[in-house]
C-alpha angles and dihedrals in degrees: 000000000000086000085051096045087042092058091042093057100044086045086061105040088055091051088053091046093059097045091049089051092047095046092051097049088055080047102056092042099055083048085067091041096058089050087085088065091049092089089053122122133153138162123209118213138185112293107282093001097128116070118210079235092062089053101050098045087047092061099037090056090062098255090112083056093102098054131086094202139012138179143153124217134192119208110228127192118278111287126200109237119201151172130233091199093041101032077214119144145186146185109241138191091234114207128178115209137179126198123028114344088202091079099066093027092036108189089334103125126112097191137023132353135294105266105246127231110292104029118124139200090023129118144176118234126199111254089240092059095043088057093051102054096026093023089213130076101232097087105136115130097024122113140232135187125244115176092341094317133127106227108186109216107245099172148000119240117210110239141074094241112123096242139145121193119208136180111255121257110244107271096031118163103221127213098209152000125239126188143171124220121238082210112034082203092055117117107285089188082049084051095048099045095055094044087047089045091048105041107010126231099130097176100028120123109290115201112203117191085185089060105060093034087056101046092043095050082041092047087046092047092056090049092042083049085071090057091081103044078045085053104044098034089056095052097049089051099045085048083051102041108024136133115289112261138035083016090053093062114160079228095065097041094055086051090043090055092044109096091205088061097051099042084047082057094048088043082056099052094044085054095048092049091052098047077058097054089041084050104049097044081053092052102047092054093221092180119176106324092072095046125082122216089245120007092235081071091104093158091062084065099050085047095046091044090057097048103047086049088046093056091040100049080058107054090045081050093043126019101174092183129043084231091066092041080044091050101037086041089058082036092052091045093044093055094042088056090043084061106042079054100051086048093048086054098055086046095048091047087050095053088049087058104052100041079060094050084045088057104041084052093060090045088058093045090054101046095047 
């Protein structure tokens, strides 16, 4: 029975091993995934609140020095697309955009290229939409028809969101401002104060890459500090409990019975969990935003805490682009999985315990 209860244990211990690993290496990959989202930043504001004057001026006064991309974008009403070959159609989200459309898109396209400044009568299409009405993705260079205009198809956006991207007509009122950081760990409140200095909308919706890259590399570092206490507790149980035999060297047990061994291991372990720590701070990139001045400064975290919820409560509530759904979905499913492994570790580090409780029971029981 002992025998039976033995093999059962280490059977699932084993099970719970190979989970955890595999957990924590999709983990890890969508954690690198989600970097591409980390240079993100962009500022809502009230419907038409941002001239095309504002914005000009804005980039031509230096502010726009630290960013790689901008652009600013107004939502217009849904617009039927259609083609002439195919006699295919389709209900679009229609935005107009000037600047750089790779700093709301990034690198998110599957065909063609992002239409520059000055172009006219192009547009960009959802690669859910150009399959419907040409039913293949190489479409660049074909046409479609908008309100009785021919848009040639400069480029494919990644996505199934209904969507058509168009330049802005001269004069245009914007709804909002995207960027991308030259630098993901820049300041993303330096970011914010001069976008809401230079075009208002205090208290529109803010959308922070950093953010969600940070908290999930942060949420992952405190589940990956439990690798080292599930290592060394189950050595020092296996060199305790083991089989009888090779594993029960007079040359262990000495070392088992010496305190100097067992608080090297624990030594070991606390080193380990704090090279984590060290590792995944590192990692995450925090920069300035997540620092007080002085850490007495309790009040900083409270605020912190509130207005990163806050951000993140609205962009759960409102994802204007596919990009951001795309970005708070790996973020939600990252966080999920961060979880379930933390969870699976303080199971696995139960089930130690009491395999070793289970085994010191039966020792008593042989030698009474």
């Amino acid at each position: 029975m002992r025998k039976f209860l033995a093999r059962k244990r280490e059977l699932w211990a084993a099970a719970c091993i190979l989970l955890y690993l595999a957990v924590n290496v999709w983990i890890l990959y969508k954690l690198f995934h989600i970097r591409e989202y980390a240079d993100i930043a962009a500022l809502s504001c009230q419907a038409g609140s941002i001239a095309e004057t504002a914005f000009d001026q804005w980039r031509e006064n230096g502010d726009g020095g630290m960013y790689s991309w901008a652009a600013v974008w107004k939502t217009e009403k849904k617009r039927r697309i259609i083609s002439e070959d195919t006699g295919g159609g389709r209900s679009v989200s229609c935005y107009m955009i000037k600047g750089q459309p790779g700093a709301i898109f990034g690198r998110g396209l599957t065909e063609g290229r992002y239409f520059t400044e000055g172009e006219e009568e192009v547009c960009l299409l959802d690669q859910s939409t150009v399959r419907q009405i040409f039913g293949s993705d190489k479409v660049t260079g074909l046409t479609v028809q908008m309100d009785g205009k021919s848009f040639q198809i400069a480029g494919v956006l990644e996505g199934s969101a209904p969507v058509c991207v168009i330049p802005a007509r001269k004069g245009t009122a914007f709804d909002g401002i995207a960027v991308r950081k030259n630098e993901a760990g820049c300041s993303s409140n330096q970011v914010f104060s001069m976008l809401e200095t230079a075009f208002g909308g205090a208290d529109g919706q803010k959308v922070d890459g950093q953010l969600y890259y940070v908290t999930a590399w942060l949420l992952y570092t405190g589940t990956a500090m439990m690798i080292p206490v599930l290592l060394v507790d189950a050595m020092l149980g296996y060199i305790r409990y083991g089989k009888r035999g090779s594993s029960r060297s007079p040359v262990i047990w000495t070392r088992l019975k010496n305190p100097v061994f067992r608080y090297g291991m624990y030594l070991t372990c606390l080193t380990m969990t704090v090279g984590i720590l060290i590792l995944g701070v590192r990692m995450a990139d925090m920069g300035s935003d997540y620092l007080p001045t002085y850490w007495s400064d309790f009040e900083f975290f409270s605020k912190l805490f509130k207005d990163k919820a806050e951000q993140i409560r609205s962009l759960a509530a409102h994802q204007e682009f596919s990009v951001w759904e795309e970005m708070f979905g790996v973020w939600r499913r990252l966080a999920g999985a961060e979880i379930f492994a933390g969870m699976l570790a303080g199971v696995l580090h139960l089930s130690l315990k009491w395999g070793q409780n289970v085994h010191s029971t039966y020792e008593s029981e042989e030698m009474e």
